[in-house]
C-alpha positions in Angstrom: 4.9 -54.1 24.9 2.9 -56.3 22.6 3.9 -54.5 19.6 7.4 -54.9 20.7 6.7 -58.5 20.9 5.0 -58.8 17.3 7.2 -56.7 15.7 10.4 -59.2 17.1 7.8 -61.5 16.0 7.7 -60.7 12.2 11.2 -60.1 12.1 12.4 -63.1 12.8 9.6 -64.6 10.7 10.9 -62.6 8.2 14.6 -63.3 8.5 14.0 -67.1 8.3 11.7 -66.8 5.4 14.9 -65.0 3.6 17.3 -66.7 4.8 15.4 -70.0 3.5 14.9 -68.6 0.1 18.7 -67.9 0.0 19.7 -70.9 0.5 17.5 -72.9 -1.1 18.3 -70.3 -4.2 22.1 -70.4 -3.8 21.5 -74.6 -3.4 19.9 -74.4 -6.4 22.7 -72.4 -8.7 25.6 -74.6 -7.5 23.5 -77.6 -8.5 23.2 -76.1 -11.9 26.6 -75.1 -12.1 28.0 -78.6 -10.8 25.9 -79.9 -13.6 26.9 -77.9 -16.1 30.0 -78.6 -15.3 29.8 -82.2 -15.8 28.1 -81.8 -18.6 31.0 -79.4 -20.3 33.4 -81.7 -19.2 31.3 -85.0 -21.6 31.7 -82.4 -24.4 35.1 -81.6 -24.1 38.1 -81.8 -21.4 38.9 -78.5 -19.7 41.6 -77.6 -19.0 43.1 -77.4 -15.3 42.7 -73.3 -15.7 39.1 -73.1 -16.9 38.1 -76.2 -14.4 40.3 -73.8 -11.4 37.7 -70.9 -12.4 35.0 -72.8 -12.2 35.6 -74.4 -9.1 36.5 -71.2 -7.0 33.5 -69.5 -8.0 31.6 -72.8 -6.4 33.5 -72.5 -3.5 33.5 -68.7 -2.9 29.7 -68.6 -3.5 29.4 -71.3 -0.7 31.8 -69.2 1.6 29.5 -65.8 1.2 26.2 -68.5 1.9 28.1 -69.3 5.2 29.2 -66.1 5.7 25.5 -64.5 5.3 24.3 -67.3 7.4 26.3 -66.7 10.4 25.3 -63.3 10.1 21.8 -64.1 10.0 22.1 -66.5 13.1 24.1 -63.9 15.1 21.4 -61.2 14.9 18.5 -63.5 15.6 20.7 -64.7 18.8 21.2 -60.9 19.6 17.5 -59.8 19.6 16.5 -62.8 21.7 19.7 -62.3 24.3 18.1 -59.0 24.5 14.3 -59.5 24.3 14.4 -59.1 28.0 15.9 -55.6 27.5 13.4 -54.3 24.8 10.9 -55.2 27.2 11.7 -53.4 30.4 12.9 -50.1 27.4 9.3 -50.1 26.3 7.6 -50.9 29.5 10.0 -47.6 31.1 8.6 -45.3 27.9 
């Protein structure tokens, strides 16, 4: 039963670590990209297609960050909903 408990353990550890590199790496790339979009746009105007482009890949890599981190939440909320059940599976083996 305790290696039940520190193998949960390190998951989870393990998830949030992940999860915290994600999003501090996916932070990090729409920064740069905001910025270098500001800076393209002090070079030279875009036009409203190129600036469209540029703007739904922002947006759709923000939707598949909230997408992943919902995920990530729901499985974490899953194995402790059903810590109680792992228990009592290892205790019974």
């Amino acid at each position: 039963m305790c290696l039940l408990a520190v193998c949960v353990s390190s998951l989870e550890n393990g998830l949030f670590r992940s999860f915290a590199h994600l999003s501090i790496g996916l932070l990090a790339f729409l920064l740069l990209s905001c910025i270098s979009c500001l800076y393209i746009l002090e070079i030279k105007s875009l036009s409203v297609a190129s600036f469209e482009v540029i703007f739904s890949h922002s947006v759709s890599c923000l939707f598949v960050f909230f997408l992943v981190s919902f995920a990530v939440q729901k499985l974490v909320s899953l194995i402790r909903s059903h810590w109680f059940s792992f228990a009592l599976i290892s205790v019974a083996l």
